[in-house]
C-alpha positions, 0 to 999 in steps of 0.5 A: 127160878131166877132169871139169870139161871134160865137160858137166854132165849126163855128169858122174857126181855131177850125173847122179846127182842128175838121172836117180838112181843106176841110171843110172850105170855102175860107173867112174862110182858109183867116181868119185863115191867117189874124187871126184878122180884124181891127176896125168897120171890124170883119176878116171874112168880112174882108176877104170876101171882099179881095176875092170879084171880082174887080171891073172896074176901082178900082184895090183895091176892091180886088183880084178876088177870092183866086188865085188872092189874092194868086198871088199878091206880098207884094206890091200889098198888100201895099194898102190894110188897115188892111195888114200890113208887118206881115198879108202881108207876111204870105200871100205871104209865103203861095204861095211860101211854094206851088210852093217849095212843087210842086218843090220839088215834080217834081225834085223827080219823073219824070214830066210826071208821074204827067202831072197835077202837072205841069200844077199847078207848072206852073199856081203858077210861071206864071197865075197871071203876068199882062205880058207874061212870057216865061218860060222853065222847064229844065229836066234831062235824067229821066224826073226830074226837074232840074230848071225851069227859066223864060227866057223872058218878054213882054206886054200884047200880045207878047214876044220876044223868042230868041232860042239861050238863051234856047240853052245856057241855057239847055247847062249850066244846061245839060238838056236832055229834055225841057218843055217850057211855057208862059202865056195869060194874056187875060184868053185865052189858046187856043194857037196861030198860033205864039205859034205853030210856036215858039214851032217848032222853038225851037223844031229845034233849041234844036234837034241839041244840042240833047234836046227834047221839050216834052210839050209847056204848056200855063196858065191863071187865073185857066186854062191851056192847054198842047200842047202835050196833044192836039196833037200840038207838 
């Protein structure tokens, strides 16, 4: 159905205005986002089904809920009729306006008086890769965000760390402490016995230059699991 034949108050942008953003579903937040549908095609049904699970063997049946879709770079949009430059940007924009606020927020307090808001910043920068990806929080004397830097890439199942890199690279940015972290494309975030033996590695290696390792954190696809919090450091 259109949305200029629904009535006013069903209408997604107006029932944000009047009852606030909690209020509304997720095809609905989209519809403000993509604002028009295309022929044959009203915007809610269109962004119901971007949002619809994936489907075996058709990676264009959509994006598996709102964090896929919110993960897919303007590339992965290419493909998908009705997107054009303007919808896909907005869409890519609305990501990165999120991992800037979560930044912003963990350079201004200490990270661990907010352990969640890591985990989030973390599962923005690195859930939706369809490769593993090890990252390391670069923290100052306070525990505040200096940077963060995805240092190393790899396949499905294994990256290659090289512990002199994280030594050179919490030198450069005088790092204190560290929290480092790498993504399970499989879904999983239980951490395996290489995670564990990679995080005493550089726990070693990064002593000697006197920078702490507080956390080794490990994301998938809305999940995340602080090694620190499970007794694993």
């Amino acid at each position: 159905m259109p949305l200029k034949d629904l009535p006013p108050d069903a209408r997604p942008r107006e029932k944000l205005l009047a009852r606030g953003p909690g209020a509304l579903s997720d095809v609905e937040l989209l519809a403000i986002l993509l604002r028009t549908g295309i022929q044959g095609k009203g915007v809610l049904q269109m962004a119901q089904e971007l949002l619809q699970l994936k489907t075996a063997g058709n990676s264009q049946d959509g994006f598996d809920g709102i964090a896929g879709l919110l993960h897919a770079t303007a590339d992965d949009l290419k493909p998908i009729k009705g997107l054009g430059p303007a919808k896909r940007a907005e869409i890519v924009a609305v990501l990165e306006l999120s991992r800037r606020a979560m930044a912003q927020q963990l350079k201004e307090r200490t990270v661990f008086a907010t352990p969640d808001a890591v985990k989030h910043y973390l599962q923005l920068h690195l859930s939706g890769r369809p490769h593993e990806v090890f990252a390391v929080l670069f923290l100052d004397v306070q525990n505040r965000l200096l940077a963060m830097e995805e240092l190393f890439r790899g396949t499905l199942t294994q990256t290659s760390v090289y512990p002199r890199e994280v030594v050179l690279r919490a030198l450069h940015h005088q790092a204190s402490a560290v929290v480092l972290a790498h993504n399970h494309p499989s879904g999983s975030v239980q951490p395996s016995r290489a995670d564990e033996a990679l995080t005493q590695t550089l726990k070693t290696t990064l002593a000697l230059i006197d920078v702490r390792v507080l956390d080794h954190v490990i994301v998938a696809p809305g999940e995340a699991l602080s090694m620190a919090e499970k007794g694993l450091m």
